[in-house]
MARDOLUM-790534 format. One record per atom (N, C-alpha, C): residue in one letter; z, x, y. Coordinates in pm, whole numbers, plus 50000, padded with zeros to 5 digits. Layout:
MARDOLUM-790534
AZXY
...
***
This chain:
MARDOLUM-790534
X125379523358102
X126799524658135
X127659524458011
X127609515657919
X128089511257746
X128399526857680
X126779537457710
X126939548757631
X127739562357737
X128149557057857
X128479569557926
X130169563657923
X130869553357932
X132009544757886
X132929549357770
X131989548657629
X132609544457531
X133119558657495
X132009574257545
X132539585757524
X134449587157572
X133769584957712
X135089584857817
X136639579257764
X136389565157707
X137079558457651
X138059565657535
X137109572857441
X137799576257298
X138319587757369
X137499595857456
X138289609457488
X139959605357502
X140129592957643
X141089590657673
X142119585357561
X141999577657457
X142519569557382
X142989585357259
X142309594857263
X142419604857201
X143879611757260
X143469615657384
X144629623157451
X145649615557463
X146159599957487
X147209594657522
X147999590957386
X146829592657277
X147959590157164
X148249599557098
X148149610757160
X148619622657061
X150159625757081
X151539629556992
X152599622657027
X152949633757111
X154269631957196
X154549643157263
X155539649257248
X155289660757317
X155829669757276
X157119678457352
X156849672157499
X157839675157590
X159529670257546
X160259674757610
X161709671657576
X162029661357728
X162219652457682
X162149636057804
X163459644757878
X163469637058004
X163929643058116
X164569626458176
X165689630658239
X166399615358306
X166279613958466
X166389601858496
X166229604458632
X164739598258650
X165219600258793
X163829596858906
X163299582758918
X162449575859015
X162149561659025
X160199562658984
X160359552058924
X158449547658837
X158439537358972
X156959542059020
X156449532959104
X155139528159138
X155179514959073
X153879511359044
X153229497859144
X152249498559119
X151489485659217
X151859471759166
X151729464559244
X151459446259150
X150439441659250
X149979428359183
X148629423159247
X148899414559310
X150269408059302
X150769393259367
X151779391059377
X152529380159466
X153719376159400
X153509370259248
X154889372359201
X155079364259031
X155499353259109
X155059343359049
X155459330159078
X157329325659042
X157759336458941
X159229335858940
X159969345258826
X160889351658818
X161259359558720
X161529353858604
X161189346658588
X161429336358462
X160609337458365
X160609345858268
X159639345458185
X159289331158085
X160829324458078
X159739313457957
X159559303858050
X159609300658216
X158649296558287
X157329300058284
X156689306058305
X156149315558312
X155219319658222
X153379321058271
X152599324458164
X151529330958272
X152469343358310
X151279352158380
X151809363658345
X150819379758325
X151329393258345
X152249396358497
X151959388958589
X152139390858706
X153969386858708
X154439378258625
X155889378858540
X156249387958477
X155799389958328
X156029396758243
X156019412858292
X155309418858371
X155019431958341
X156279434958433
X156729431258555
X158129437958622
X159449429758548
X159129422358468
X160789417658436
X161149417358304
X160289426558222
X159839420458071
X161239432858057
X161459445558106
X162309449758134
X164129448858158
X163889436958203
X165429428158234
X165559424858097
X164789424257985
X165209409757927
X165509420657774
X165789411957686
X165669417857517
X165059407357437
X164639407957314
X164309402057220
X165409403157104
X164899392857024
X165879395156876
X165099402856832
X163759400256816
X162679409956761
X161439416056803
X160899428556842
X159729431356907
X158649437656853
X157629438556865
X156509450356804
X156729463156804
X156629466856717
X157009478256735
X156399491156827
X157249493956962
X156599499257075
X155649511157045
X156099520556905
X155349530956877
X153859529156834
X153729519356810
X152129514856723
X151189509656817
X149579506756804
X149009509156920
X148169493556878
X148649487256782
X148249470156711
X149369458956729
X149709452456776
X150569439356775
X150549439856638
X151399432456558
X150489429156442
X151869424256379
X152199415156249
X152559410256159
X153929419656113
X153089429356030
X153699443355990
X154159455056088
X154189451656171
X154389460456290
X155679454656354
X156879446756338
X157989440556391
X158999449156330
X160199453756436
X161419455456483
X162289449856515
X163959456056499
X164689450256526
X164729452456726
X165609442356768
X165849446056924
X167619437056931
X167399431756984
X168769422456949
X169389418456817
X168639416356745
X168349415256589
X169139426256508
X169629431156384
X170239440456345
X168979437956192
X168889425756136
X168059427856055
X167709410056026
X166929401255964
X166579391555940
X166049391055803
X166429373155753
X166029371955635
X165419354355613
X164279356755502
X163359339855477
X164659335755412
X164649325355414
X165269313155247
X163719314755186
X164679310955026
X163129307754936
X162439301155001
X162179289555080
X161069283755078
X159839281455198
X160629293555289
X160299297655406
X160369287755501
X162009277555498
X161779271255620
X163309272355700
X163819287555636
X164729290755732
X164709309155797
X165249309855866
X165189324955939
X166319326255966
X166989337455888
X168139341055945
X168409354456010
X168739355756142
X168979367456211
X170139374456206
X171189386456197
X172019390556195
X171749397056310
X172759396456408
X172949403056548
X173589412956570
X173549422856693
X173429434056690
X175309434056777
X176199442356751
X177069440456811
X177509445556920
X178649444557040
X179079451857174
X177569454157242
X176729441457244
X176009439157360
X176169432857454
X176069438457587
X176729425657734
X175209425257782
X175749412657878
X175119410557960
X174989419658097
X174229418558246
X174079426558282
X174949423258397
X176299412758363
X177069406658473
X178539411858368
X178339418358265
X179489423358159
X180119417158107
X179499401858076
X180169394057966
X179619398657859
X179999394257731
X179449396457570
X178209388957500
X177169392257481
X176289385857391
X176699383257274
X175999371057207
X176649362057135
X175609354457028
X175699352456937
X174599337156872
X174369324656964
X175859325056999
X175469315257133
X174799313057202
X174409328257251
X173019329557358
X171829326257302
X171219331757184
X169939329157125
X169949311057122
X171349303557072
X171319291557033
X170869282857165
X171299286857299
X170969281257439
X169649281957448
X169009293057431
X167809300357453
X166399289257389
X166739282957285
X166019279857224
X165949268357186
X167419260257215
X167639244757244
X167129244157363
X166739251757468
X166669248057573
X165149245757565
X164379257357507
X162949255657529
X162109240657436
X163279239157290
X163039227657223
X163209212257285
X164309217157418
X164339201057413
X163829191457465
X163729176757510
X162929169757540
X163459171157705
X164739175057764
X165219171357827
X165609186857955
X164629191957899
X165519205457928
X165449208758103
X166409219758119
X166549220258282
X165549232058320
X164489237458239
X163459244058282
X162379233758379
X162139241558457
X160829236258547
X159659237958506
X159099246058444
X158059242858340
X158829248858227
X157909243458105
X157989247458010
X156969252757885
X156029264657907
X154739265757904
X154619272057763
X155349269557702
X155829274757550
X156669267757440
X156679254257512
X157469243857422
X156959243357245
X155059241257312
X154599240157168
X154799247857039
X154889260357121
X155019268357003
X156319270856895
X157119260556949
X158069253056882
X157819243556810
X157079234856802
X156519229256751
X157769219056662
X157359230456551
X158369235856412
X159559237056385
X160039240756491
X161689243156479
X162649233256551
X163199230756441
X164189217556430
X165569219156472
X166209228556476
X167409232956449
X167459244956471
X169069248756575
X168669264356543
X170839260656537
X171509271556452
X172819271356432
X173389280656439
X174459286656449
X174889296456428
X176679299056323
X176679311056290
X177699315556164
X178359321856250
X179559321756301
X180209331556354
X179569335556533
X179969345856549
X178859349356694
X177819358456672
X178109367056526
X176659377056490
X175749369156392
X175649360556377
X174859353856293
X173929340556340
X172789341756340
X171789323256404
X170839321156326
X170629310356322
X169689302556191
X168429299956255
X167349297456210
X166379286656303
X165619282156151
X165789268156145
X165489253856085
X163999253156067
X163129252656055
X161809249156066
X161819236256000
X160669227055999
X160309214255942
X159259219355846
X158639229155853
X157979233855720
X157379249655709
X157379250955627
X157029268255635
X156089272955749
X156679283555794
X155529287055908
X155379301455967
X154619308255903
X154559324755895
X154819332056059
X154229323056119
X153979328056252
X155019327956324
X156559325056296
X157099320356382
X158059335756426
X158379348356323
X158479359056306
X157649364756432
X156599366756449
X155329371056512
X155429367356706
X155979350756720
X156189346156837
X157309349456877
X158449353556809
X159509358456835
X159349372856876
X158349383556821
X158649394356897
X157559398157024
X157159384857084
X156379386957184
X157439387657314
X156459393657440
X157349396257544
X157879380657641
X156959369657574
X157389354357628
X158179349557521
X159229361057471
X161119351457362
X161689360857371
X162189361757541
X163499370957540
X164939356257546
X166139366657513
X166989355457509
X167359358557634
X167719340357664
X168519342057793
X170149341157802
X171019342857876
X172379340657892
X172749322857853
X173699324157775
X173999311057814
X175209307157914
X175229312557989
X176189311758099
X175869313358243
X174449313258258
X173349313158412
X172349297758384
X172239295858512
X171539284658524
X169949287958520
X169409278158483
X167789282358450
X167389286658619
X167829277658699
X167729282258875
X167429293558928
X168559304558819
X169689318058891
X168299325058801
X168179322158703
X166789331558600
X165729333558718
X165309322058794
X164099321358861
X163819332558973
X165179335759000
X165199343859163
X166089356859171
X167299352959050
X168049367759016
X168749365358835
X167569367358788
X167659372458646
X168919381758614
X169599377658496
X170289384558416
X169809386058244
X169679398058202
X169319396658102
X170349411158072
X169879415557902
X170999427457811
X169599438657888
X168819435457918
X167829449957893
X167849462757952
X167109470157937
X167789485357993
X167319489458161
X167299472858239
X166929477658375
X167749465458450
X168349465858549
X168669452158598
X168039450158723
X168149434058741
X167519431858844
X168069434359011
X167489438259068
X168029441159276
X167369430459346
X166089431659335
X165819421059488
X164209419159408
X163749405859481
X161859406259455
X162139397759608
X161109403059712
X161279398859836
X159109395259805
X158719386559878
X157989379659889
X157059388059982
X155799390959889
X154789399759955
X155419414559957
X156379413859936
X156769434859936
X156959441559796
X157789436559760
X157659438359585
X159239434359506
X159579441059428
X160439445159284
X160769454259301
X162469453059255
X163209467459297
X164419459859131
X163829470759020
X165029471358939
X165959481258852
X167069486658859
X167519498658874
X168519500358757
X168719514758665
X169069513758555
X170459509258478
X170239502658373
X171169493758307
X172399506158248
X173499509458309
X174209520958272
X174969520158136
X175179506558102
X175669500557987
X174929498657882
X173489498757928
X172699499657791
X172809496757635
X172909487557596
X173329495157419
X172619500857391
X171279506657375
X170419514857298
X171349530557374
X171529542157327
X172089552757385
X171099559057385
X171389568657523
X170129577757604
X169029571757646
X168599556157627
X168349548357745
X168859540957831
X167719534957936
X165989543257958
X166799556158041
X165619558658036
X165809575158124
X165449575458259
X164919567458298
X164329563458456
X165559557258503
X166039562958659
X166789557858721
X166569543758763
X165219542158814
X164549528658893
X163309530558879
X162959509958847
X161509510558869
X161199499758993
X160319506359060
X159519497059251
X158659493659195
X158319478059191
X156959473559208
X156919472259363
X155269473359421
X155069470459573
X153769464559543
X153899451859589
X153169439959595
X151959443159692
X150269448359595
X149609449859739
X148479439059674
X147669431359725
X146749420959684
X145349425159697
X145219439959767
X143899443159798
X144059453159663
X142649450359551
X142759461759489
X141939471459495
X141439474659644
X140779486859683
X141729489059758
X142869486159831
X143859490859901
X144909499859782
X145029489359655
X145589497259587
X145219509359493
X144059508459482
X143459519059406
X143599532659523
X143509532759586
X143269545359725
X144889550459730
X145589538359720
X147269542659749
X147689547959630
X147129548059509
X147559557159387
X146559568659393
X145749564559411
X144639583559408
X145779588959511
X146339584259664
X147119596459728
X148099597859686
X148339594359540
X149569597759540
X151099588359545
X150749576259584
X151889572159650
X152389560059558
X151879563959408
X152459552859345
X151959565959153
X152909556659080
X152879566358948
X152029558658870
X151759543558851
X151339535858760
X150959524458859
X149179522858817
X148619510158829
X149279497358805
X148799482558879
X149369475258742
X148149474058667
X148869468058501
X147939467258420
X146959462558433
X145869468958370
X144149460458338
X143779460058513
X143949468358579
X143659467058733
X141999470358733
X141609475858643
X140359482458666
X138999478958568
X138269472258615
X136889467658506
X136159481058494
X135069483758422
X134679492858443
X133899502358583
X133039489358636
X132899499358719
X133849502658833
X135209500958827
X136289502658942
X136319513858860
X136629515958706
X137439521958691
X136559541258742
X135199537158718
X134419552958726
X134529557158835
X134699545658980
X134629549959096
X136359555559126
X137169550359010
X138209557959035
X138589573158931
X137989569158864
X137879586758801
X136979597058874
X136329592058989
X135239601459054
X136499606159152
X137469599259201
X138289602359325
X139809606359273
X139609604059128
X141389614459055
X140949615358924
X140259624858871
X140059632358733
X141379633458682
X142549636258772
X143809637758711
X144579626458641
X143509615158704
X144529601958616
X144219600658506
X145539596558446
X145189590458299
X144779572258259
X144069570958185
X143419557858216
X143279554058085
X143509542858052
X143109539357926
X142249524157920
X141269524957905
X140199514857868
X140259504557739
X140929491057734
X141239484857633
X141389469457621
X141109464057538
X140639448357525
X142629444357621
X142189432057707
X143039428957750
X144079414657636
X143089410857588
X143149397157505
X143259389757640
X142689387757770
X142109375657835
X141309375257812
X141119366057815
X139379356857821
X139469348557918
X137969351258008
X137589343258087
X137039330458014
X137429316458105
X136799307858043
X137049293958153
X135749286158076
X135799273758235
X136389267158170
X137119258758255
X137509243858280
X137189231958332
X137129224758242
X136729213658284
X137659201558269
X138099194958376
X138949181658374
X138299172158344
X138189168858219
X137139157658159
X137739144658191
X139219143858245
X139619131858230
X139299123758419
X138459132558494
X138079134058626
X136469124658608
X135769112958667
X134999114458652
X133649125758803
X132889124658746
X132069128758662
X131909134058510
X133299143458521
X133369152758419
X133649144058296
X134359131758295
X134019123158173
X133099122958107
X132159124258155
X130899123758103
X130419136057994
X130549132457859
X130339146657764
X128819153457815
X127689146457847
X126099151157884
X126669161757989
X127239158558054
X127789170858200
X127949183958147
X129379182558093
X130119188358033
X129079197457936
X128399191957828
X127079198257814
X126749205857876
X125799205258034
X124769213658060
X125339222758142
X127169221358163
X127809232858228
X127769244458102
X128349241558032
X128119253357929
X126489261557913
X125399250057877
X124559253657866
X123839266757959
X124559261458124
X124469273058206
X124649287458191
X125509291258083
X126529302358119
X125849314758006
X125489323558089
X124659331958001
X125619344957965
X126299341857865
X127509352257858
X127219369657878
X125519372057850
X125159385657838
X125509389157985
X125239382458106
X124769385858207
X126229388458256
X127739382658188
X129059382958220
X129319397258226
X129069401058082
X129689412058013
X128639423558081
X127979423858123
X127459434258203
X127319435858293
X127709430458409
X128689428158544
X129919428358536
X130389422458485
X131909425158456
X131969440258422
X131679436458274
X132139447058204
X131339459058177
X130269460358221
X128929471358219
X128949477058044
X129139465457968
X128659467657834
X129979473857753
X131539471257811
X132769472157745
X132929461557701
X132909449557750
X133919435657730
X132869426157651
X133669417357557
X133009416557462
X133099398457474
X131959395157368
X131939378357318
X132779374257234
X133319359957213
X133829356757107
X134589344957148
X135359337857068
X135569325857095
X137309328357115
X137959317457064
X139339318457124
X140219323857105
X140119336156991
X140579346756931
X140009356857009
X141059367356990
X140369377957042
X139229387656922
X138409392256982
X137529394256860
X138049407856777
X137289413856656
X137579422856568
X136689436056664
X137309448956608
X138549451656517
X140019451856558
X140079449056746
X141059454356770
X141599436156756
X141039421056750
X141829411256747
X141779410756587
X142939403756492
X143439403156398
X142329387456348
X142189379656412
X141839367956365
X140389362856433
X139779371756499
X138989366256592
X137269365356490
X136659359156515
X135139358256441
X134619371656430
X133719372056317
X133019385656307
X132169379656391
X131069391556411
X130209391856502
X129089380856398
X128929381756289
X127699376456190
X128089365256221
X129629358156195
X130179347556213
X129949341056353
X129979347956457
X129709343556594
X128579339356604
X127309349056566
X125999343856594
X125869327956540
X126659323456468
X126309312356412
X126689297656495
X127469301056620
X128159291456722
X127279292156802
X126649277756864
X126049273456951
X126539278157063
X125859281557131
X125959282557297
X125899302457317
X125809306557185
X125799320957189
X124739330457168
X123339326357160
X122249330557156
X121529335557228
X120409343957240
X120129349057371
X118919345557457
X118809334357380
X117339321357474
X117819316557571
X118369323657689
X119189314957774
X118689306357914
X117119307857900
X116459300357964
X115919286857924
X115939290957752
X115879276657671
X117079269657708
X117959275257721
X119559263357728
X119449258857866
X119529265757921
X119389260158104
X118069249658079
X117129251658053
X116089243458081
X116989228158014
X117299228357868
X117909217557827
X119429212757930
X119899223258007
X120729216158050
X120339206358190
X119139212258240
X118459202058378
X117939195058308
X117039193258198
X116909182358154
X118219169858135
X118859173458084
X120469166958103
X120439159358249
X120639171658312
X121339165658393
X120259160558534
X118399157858506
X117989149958563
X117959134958511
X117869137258368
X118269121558335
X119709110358400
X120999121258448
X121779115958512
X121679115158663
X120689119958713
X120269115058865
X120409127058946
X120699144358857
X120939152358956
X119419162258974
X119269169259082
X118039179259076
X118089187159173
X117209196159186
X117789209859314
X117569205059396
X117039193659466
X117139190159623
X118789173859627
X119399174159519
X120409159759479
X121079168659391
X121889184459464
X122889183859263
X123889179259310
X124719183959237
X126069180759153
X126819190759223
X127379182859357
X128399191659466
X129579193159392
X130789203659355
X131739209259304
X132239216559340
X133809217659343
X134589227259381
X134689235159249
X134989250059249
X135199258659165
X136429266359224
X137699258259141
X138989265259172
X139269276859080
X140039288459137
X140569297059063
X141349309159141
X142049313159064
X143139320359138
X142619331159223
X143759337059313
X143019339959423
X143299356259408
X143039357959294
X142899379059290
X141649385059204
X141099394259215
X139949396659175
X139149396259059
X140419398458939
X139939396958870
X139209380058827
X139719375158904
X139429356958873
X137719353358981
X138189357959115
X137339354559186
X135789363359146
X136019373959068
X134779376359049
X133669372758923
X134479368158846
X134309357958746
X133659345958769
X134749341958871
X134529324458941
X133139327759022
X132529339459100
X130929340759178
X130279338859106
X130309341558961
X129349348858875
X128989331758830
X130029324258775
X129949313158725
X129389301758805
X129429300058940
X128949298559046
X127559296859002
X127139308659027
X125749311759062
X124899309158940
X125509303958807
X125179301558673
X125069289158657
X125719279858719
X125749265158758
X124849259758832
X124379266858916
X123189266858999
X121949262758924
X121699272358825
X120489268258715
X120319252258695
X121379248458654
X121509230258554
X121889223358696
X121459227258774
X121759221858961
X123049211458970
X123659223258949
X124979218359014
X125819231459125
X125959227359167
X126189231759341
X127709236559368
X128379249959293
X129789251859370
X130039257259476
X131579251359530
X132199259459603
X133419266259568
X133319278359596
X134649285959572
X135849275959622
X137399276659532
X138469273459574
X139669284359552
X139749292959576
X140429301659586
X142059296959600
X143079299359497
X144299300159503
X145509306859493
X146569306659613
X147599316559562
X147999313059389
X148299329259338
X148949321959193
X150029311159221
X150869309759263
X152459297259244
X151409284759248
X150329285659348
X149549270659304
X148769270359269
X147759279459207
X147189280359081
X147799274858925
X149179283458921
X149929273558775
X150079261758805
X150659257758913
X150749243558927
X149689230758967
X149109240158993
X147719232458968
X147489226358837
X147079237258751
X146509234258643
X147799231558565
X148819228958555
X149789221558471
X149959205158541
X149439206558630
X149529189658717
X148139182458663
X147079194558620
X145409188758612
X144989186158744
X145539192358815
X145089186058975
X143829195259008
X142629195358913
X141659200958958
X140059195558880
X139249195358951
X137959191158868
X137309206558780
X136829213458845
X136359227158796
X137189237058777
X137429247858714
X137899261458755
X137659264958620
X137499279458710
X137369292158633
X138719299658627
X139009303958466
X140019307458465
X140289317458366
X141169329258389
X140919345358298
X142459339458225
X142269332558087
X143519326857991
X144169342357939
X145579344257960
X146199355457917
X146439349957773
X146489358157634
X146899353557539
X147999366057499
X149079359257496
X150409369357468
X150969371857399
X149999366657274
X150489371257087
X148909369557020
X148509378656972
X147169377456884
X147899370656737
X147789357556781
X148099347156646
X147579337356670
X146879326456550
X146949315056584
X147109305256607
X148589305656584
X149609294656625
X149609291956767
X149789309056816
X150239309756963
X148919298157070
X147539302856989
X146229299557036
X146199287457049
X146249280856943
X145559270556869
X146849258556970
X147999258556934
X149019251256954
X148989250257099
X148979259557165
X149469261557332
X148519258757409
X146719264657360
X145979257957466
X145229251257433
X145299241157286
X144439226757243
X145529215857175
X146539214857166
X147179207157107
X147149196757185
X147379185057133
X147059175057229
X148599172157282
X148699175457438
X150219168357540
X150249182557573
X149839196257532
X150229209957581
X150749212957704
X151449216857749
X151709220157889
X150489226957961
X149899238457851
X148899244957905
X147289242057848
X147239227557863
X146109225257767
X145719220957861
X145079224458013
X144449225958106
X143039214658079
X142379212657982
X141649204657986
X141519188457945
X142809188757882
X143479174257824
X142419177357709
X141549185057609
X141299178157495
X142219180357374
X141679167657320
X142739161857209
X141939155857106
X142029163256966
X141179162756867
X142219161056734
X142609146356685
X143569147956592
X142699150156463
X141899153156401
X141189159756363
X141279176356354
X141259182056452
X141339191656475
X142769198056476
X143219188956492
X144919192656509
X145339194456357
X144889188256263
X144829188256104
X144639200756039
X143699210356093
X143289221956039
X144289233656123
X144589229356234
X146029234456247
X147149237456202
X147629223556160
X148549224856065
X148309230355937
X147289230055918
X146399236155784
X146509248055766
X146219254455836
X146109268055903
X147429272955883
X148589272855981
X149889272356016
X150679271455897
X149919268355799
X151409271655675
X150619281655567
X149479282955618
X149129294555469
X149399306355497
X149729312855383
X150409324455305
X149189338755333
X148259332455267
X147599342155218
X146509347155336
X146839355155399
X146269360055533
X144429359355538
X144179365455415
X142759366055421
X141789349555448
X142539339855346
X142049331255308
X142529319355490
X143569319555521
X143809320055671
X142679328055785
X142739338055728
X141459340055870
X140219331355899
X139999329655725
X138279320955697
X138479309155763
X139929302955794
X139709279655792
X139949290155932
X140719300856023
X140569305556173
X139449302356229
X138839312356150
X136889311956228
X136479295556250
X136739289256107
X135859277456165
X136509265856241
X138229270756254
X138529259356346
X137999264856536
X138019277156532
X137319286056661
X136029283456648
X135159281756605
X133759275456574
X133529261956594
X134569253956566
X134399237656623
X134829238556767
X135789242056807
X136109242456962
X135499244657068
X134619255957049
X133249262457068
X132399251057098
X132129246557000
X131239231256962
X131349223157087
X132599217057025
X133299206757121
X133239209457239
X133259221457295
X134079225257488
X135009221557522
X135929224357442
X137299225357455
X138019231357534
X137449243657556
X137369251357661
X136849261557691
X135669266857720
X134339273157683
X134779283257686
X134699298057636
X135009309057632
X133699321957656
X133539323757780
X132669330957816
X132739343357765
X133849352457811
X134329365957731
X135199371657727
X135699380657684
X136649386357611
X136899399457743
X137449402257805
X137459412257905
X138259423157874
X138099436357889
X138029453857868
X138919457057969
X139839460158044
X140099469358171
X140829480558142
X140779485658245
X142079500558255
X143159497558339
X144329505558294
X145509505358303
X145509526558330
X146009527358500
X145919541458455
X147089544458514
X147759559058509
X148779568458553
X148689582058555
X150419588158623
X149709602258667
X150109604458596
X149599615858533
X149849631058433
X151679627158390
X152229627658506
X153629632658517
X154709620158377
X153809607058438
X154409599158348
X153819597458190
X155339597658114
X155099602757948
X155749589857901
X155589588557729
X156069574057669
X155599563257758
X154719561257752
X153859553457787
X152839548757675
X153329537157614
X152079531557511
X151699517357504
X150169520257532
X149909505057550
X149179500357431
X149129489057362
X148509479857318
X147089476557303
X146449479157180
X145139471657186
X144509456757199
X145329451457158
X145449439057161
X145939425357248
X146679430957299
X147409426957488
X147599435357558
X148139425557701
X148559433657761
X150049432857823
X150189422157725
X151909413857750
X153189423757703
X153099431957584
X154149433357487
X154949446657521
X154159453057610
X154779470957634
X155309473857711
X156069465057810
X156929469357921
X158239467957928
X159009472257850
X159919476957848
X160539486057917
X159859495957953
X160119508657991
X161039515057960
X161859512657848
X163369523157849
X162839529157789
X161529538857737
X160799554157686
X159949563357771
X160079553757895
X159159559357991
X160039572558108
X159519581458101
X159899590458189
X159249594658296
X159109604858378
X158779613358491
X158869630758470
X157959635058423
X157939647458478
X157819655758538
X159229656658614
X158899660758755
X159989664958828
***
């Protein structure tokens, strides 16, 4: 499958990036699928695609990736709200110059003000967000001020390269400072080039074009419909007839995706690292799971080859909490990987050591180790969560599926209210601040497993202020190499999908590296 794939793949990646050539056309409504409800329009609530991809639209940035390039990356940042930005010598200030006669989408004026709300709010100890799943990555920033209303500062406590990088992801749009975090949750206002109409529960997203725009001659799309369908063989059939322009993203593993190129040759599809990674969880602070020997011979179970070729029929790849090379920036080489335990391909030697384990603690195939295996309740999760299942079985321990709507899926795992789960981690900036800080720091909002390694937290900070990129990747690998170690939070694999559309829709560019950063849509058209 690997060698009949990878042709398919470049063909496609060939044709969608060649630039175009048509003369864009205005008008008409984009109408695409979603897999769920979003748990709320709130993006810095909020740490799912199932947010980001219909509202990422509403919102602006000071700064974004640059939409034309097909890498997230460092060198790849734009202005958006922003007019232009500058370091102090010693890199522990950022100064933004703002863009002017921008409103809101209620026709008041954007302001420094706004960025200054935006970001006291996510800093503070006290704030009126209901979650806050991005605090950490603040970490750093002490202060944010402003010069006038086109001018805002942000303070750092010590140099910190990355903080440029988290700013032009699609989780730091600014918000109003004149709406309640409440009014964000259910009817968003943001500057961006779509505003919000309605999200009705189980039907979909209806948001229709921003006529005030500041960018001029965008977007060109009158309206974009999301329609909320949860079956994704219901939805795959309702775009082959026709009745929708755009998948949602990463809808398709490989083998969905062949059985859907057998039934529309006409779609366009693009095959590309999602930057999720599947990976288990374990609530160590739960007993049994206290127990590090456990915790042990669950990993020991997990035969990552057997993932990636069910899953992914030889697309989706290994690697630890980075996304891997060439398309992740920081992730282990492959030489480097072989060298992390739990990644070898004796995987009957590891299982055997993990029942050894875990008969010395009193379990065996006629006495295992009964477990729930929670995880969200859409396909891409639940088929993950069988696979892992049936891998647990080996070191005799015994799951049951727990299947959850997403709204209590996040809140689940931000409460810890779970012993097991399997879980596909979105990462929504290939950095390792974003990584390292958000899902191991010790108190994280999203540090799902409570570990806490002040030790480890050291090479963080370590990490987090060097300059010199190359010499930064090397202390990367090996703080992703101890984590690994530890089971921090095991990282099975790196997952591949497609994202497809019809012919008709143009400016359309997605990302190698996520699948968070490209929805904007004010370049996207209809030809038709």
């Amino acid at each position: 499958m690997k060698n009949l794939m990878l042709p398919l793949v470049a063909a496609i990646l060939a044709l969608t990036a060649a630039p175009a050539a048509w003369a864009q056309k205005s008008g008409g409504t984009l109408r695409v699928t979603h897999r769920d409800n979003p748990p709320s329009a709130s993006i810095h609530e909020e740490a799912t695609i199932s947010t980001v991809m219909p509202f990422m639209s509403v919102y602006n940035n000071l700064v974004v990736f640059d939409p034309k390039t097909k890498q997230n990356a460092p060198d790849h940042i734009v202005a958006d709200l922003a007019t232009s930005w500058k370091w102090n010598d010693d890199g522990t200030k950022l100064t933004f110059q703002l863009r002017d006669g921008v409103k809101w989408h209620d026709g008041k004026p954007f302001s420094s003000g706004d960025v200054k709300c935006t970001w006291d709010m996510l800093i503070s100890t006290d704030s009126k967000l209901r979650k806050n799943p991005r605090r950490t990555w603040y970490f750093n920033l002490k202060e944010i001020t402003v010069n006038g209303d086109k001018e805002v500062t942000f303070h750092l406590g010590r140099p910190q390269p990355s903080l440029l990088t988290m700013l032009a992801g699609a989780f730091s749009p600014v918000y109003p400072c004149h709406t309640s975090a409440q009014q964000m949750r259910t009817k968003p206002i943001g500057t961006g080039p779509f505003k919000f109409v309605e999200l009705k529960q189980n039907e979909g997203i209806k948001l229709v074009k921003n006529q005030d725009y500041w960018k001029p001659g965008r977007p060109y799309l009158d309206a974009i419909e999301f329609s909320i369908i949860p079956s994704r063989a219901t939805s795959a059939l309702a775009f082959i007839a026709g009745k929708f322009d755009l998948t949602f993203t990463a809808q398709f593993a490989a083998p969905a995706l062949k059985d859907l190129m057998l039934q529309a040759p006409w779609a366009v599809c693009e095959m590309l690292p999602t930057n999720t990674q599947a990976n288990l969880l374990v609530n160590r602070d739960k007993p049994p799971f206290d127990d590090p020997r456990i915790r042990k011979a669950m990993v020991l179970s997990i035969d990552r080859d057997s993932f990636t070729h069910i899953i992914g029929q030889g697309t989706n790849r290994q690697g630890g909490s980075m996304l891997p090379p060439p398309e992740g920036l920081w992730g282990m080489p492959a030489e480097f990987l072989a060298t992390v335990p739990g990644y070898g391909a004796d995987h009957e030697k590891a299982r055997a050591e993990g029942r050894k384990i875990m008969s010395e603690l009193g379990y065996s195939a006629e006495n295992p180790l009964k477990i729930k295996v929670s995880t969200r309740n859409i396909p891409t999760y639940r088929d993950q969560a069988i696979i892992l299942i049936d891998h647990l079985k080996q070191v005799n321990i015994q799951g049951e599926l727990e299947p959850l709507d997403t709204s209590v899926w996040y809140n689940r795992m931000a409460r810890k209210d779970f012993t097991v789960g399997m879980n596909v981690q979105g990462v929504g900036i290939d950095d390792p601040d974003v990584v390292f800080y958000e899902t191991f720091s010790c108190g994280s909002e999203r540090n799902y497993t409570n570990y806490c390694s002040p030790e480890i937290e050291k090479l963080f900070e370590q990490q987090s202020r060097m300059m010199d990129i190359e010499a930064r990747k090397k202390l990367v690998w090996e703080i992703d190499k101890k984590l690994q170690e530890d089971g921090a939070r095991p990282v099975i694999q790196h997952d591949w999908a497609a994202t497809c559309w019809r012919p008709e829709v143009k400016g359309l560019n997605l990302a190698v590296n996520t699948i968070y950063n490209h929805w904007r849509f004010e370049d996207v058209w209809i030809d038709r």
